[in-house]
C-alpha positions as semicolon CSV with decimal commas, in nm:
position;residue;x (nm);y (nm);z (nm)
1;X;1,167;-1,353;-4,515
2;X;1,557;-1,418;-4,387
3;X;1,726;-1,157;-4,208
4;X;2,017;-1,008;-4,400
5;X;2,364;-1,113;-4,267
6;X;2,594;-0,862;-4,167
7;X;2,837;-0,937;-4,485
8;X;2,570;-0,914;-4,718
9;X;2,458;-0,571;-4,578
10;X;2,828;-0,405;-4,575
11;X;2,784;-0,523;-4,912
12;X;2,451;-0,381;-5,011
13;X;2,558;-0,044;-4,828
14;X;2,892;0,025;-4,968
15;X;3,128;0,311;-4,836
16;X;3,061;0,493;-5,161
17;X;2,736;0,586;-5,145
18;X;2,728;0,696;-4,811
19;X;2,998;0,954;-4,893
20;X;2,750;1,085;-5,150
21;X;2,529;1,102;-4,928
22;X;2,698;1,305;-4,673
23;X;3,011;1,412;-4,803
24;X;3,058;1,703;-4,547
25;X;3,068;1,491;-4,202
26;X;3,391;1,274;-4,365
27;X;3,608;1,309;-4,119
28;X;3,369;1,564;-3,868
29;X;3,488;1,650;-3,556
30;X;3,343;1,439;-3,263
31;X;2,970;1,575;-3,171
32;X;2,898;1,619;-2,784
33;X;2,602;1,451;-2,749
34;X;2,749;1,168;-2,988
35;X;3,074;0,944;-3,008
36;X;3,229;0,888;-3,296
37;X;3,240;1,129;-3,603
38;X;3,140;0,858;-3,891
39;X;2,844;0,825;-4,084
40;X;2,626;0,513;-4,064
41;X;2,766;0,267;-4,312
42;X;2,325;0,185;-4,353
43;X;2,175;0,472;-4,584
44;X;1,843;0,572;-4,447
45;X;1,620;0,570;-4,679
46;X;1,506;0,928;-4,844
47;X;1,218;1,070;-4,533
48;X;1,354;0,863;-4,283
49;X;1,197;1,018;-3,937
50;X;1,417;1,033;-3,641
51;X;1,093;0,948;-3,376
52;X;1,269;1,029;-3,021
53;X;1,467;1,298;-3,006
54;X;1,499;1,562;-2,682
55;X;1,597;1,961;-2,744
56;X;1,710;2,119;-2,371
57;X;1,741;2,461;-2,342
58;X;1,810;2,689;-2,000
59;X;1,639;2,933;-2,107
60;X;1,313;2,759;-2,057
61;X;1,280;2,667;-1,662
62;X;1,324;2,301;-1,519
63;X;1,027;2,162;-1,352
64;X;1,041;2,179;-0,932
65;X;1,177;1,883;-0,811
66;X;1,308;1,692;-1,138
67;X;1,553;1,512;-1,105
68;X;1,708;1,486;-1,484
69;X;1,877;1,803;-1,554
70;X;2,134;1,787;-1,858
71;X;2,278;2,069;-1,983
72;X;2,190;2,239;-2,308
73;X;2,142;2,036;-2,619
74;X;2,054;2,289;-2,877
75;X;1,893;2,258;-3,205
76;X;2,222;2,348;-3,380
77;X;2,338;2,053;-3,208
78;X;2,140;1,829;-3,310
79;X;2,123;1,991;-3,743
80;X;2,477;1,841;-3,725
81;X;2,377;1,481;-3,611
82;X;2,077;1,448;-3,829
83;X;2,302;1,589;-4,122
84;X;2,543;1,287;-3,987
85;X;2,263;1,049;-4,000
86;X;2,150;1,135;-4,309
87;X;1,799;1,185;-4,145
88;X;1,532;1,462;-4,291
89;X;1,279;1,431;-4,028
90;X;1,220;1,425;-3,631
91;X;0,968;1,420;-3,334
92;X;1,077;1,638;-3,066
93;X;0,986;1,452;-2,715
94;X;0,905;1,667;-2,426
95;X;1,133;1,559;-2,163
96;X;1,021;1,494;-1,824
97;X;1,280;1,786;-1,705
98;X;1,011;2,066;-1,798
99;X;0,723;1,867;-1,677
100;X;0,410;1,998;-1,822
101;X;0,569;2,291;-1,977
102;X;0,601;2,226;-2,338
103;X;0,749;2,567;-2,458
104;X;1,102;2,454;-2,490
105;X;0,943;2,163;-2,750
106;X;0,748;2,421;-2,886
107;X;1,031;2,626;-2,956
108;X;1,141;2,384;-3,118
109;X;0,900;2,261;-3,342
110;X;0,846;2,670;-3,496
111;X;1,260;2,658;-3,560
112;X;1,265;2,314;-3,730
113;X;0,964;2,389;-3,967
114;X;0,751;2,167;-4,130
115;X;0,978;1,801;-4,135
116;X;0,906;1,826;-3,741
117;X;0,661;1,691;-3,533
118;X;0,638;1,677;-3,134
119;X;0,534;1,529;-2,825
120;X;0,383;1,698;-2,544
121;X;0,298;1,640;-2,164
122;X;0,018;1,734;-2,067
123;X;-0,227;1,663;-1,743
124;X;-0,592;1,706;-1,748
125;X;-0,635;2,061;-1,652
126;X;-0,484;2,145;-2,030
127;X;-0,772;2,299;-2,194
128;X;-0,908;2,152;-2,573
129;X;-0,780;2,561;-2,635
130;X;-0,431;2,475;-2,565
131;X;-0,446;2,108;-2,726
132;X;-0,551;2,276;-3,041
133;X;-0,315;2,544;-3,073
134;X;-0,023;2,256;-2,978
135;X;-0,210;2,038;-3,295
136;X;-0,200;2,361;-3,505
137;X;0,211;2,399;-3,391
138;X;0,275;2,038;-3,487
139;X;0,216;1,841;-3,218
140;X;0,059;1,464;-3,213
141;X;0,075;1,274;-2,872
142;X;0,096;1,314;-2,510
143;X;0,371;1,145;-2,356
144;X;0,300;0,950;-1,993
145;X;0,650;0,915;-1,782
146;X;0,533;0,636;-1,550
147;X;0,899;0,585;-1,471
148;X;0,920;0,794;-1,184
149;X;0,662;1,030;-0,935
150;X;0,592;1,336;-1,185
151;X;0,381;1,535;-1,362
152;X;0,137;1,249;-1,522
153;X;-0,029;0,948;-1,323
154;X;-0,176;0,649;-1,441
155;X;-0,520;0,800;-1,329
156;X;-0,472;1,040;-1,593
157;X;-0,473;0,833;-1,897
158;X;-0,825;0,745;-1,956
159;X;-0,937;1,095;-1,944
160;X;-0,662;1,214;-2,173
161;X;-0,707;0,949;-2,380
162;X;-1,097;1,055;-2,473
163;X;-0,970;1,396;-2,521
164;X;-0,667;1,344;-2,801
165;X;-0,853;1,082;-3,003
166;X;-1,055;1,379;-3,218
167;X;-0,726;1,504;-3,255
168;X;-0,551;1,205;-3,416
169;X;-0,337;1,172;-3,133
170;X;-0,155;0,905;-2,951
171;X;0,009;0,844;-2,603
172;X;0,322;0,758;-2,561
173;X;0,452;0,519;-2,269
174;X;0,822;0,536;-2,102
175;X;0,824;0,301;-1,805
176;X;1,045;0,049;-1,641
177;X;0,999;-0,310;-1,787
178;X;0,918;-0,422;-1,422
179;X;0,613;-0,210;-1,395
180;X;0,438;-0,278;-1,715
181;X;0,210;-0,564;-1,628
182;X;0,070;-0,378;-1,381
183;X;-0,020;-0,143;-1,636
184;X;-0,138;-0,345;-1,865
185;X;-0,544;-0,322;-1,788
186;X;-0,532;0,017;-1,839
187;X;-0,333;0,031;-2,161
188;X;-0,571;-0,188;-2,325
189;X;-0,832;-0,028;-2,255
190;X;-0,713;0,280;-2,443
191;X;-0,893;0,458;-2,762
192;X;-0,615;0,571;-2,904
193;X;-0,309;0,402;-3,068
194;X;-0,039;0,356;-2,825
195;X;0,341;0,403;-2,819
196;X;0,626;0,248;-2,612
197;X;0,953;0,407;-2,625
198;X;1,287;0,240;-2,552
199;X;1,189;-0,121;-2,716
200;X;0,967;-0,147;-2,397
201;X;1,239;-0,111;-2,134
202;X;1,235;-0,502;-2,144
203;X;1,480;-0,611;-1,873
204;X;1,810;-0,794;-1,869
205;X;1,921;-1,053;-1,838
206;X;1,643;-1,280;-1,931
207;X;1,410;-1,009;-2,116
208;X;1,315;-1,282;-2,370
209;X;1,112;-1,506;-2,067
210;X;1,018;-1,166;-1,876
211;X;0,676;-1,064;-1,724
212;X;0,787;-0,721;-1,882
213;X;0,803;-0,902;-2,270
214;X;0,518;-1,102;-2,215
215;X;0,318;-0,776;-2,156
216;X;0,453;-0,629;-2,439
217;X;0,374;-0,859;-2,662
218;X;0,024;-0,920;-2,575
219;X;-0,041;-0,526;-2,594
220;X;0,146;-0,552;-2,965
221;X;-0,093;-0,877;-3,016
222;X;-0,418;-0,665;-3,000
223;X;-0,335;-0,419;-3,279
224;X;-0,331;-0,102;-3,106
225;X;0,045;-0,096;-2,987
226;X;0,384;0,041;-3,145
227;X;0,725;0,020;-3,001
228;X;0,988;0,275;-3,069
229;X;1,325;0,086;-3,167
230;X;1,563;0,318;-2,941
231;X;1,764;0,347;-2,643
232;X;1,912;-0,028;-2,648
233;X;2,162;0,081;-2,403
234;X;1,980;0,191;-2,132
235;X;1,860;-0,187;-2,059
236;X;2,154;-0,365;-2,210
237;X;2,408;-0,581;-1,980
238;X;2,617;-0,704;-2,269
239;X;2,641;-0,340;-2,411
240;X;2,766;-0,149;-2,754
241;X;2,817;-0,174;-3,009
242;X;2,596;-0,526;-3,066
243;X;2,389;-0,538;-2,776
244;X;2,333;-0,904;-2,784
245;X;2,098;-0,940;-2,484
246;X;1,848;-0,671;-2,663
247;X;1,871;-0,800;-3,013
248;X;1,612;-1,082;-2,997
249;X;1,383;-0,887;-2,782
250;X;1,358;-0,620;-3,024
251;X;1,395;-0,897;-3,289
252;X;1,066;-1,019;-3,213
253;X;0,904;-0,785;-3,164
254;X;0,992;-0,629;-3,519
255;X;0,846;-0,947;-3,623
256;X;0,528;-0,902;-3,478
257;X;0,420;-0,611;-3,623
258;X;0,678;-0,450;-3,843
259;X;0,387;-0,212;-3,949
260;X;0,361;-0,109;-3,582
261;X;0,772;-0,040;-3,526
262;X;0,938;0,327;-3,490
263;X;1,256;0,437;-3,486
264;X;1,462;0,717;-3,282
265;X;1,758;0,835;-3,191
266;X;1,682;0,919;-2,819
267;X;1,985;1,232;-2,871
268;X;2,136;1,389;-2,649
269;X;2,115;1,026;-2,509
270;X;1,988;1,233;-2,138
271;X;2,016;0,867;-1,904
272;X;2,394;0,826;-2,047
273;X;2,616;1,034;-1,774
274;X;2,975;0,923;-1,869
275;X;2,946;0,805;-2,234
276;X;2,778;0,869;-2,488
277;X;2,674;0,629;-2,738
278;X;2,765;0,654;-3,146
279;X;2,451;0,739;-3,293
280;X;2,612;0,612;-3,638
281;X;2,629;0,259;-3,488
282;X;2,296;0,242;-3,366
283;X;2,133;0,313;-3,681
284;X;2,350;0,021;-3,821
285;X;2,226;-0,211;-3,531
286;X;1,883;-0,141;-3,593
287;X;1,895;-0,133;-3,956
288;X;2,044;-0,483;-3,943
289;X;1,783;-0,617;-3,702
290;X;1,532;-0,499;-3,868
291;X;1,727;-0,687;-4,180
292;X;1,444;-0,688;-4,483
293;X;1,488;-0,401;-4,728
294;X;1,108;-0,367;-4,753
295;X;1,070;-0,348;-4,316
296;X;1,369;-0,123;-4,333
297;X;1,163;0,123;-4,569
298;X;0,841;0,093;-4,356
299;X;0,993;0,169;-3,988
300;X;1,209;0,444;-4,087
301;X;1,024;0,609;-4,316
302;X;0,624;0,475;-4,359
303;X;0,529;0,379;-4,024
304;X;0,625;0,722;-3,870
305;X;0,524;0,907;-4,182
306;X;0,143;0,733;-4,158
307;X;0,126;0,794;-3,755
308;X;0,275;1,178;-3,676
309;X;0,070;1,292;-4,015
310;X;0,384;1,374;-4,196
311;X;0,301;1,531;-4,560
């Protein structure tokens, strides 16, 4: 049940293998969404699903008003930082930049094939038409950016909610730690399972005695609730490459409910303006709080494979 230590996994995941693994990007130029040029020193297991990901593409029109407008981040792109990875598999995210237009993701999902899945935004005038044709093009949640003033509402969810659950579908949640408990009679009462990107936005410093975690784990308590492992450095005041003030949030709540934990990449990284983090090291920081072999296997490659219906 012990975490491994972080001699023990350079150990386990020796230099070797990972060359066999991805013997082209030895030595890659750096990637622009990305630093560094490495591969993770953790090997992903064989199916491993990359669960956040963003494509953005100018040929598809920005919502009116958005705010969050990064430049392209094609699909070409991102081929050379899954191939870096070592990852087979992704959900593409509709960000909130199109609002409820999901053709750019849609796009998407037809040019990655089959090892894709997506996530769509949608408000209650969609039609069960257009929810069906987006199930038939790979898509399996609706994704509610409470963050901001934008396309979806709180209002919303309960009637969305009814309508996806025939589907198989789930909602996911990005919102700011501090407005969570506010939220949190209305996320329970949902019909359908529930996602939280971004470890749950859990504030620092002092996310580990905050309303926001307190929240989260009582939604995770009741058996309905995921949390995607990504994004540590949005919340982070200690920062890269160990983000010590997010480890034991995320910590515990991979001990929770390690059957309920995702992981993603949250590339092309769209909140980081100046920097860019190393999506190589992140997948070693997760992979070593997540620690157990056997948890490893199940949030990188079960869990997602058992909740976006991969084959």
């Amino acid at each position: 049940m012990h975490a491994l230590n972080r001699r023990r996994f350079l150990q386990m995941a020796g230099a070797g293998a990972v060359a066999a693994a991805v013997p082209a990007l030895s030595g890659a130029a750096e990637e622009l969404w990305s630093s560094g040029s490495n591969p993770p020193t953790f090997n992903l297991p064989a199916g491993a699903v990359d669960c956040h990901m963003h494509i953005y593409d100018d040929r598809f029109p920005s919502a009116p008003g958005t705010t969050l407008r990064p430049p392209n981040a094609s699909i070409e792109q991102y081929r050379k930082v899954q191939a870096r990875l070592g990852v087979q598999r992704n959900v593409v995210v509709t960000p909130s930049t199109y609002g409820t237009d999901n053709r750019c993701t849609l796009d998407a999902l037809k040019r990655f094939g089959p090892n894709a899945r997506g996530v769509a935004v949608v408000d209650t005038s969609v039609t069960d038409a257009q929810l069906a044709e987006m199930h038939a093009a790979g898509v399996r949640a609706i994704r509610f950016n409470l963050s901001y003033p934008g396309a979806t509402t709180v209002d919303m969810l309960a009637p969305l909610a009814s309508r996806i659950g025939a589907l198989g579908w789930h909602i996911e949640l990005v919102v700011q730690g501090a407005k969570l408990p506010a939220l949190e009679p209305h996320l329970l009462a949902l019909p359908c399972p529930l996602v939280i990107d971004h470890i749950a936005h859990v504030p620092q410093p002092g996310g580990m005695q905050s309303d926001a975690m307190r929240t989260a784990q009582r939604l995770i308590d009741k058996g309905n609730t995921w949390i995607t492992l990504s994004g540590p450095y949005v919340d982070t005041k200690t920062g890269a490459p160990a983000y010590a003030d997010v480890e034991p949030v995320a910590k515990a709540f991979i001990n929770m409910a390690p059957e309920r934990m995702l992981w993603g990449t949250d590339w092309p990284h769209p909140t980081e303006k100046t920097h860019k983090p190393d999506d190589a090291a992140l997948v070693d920081t997760i992979a070593m709080w997540i620690g157990r072999a056997d948890w490893q296997q199940m949030i990188f490659v079960a869990n997602p494979v058992k909740l976006y219906g991969f084959g």
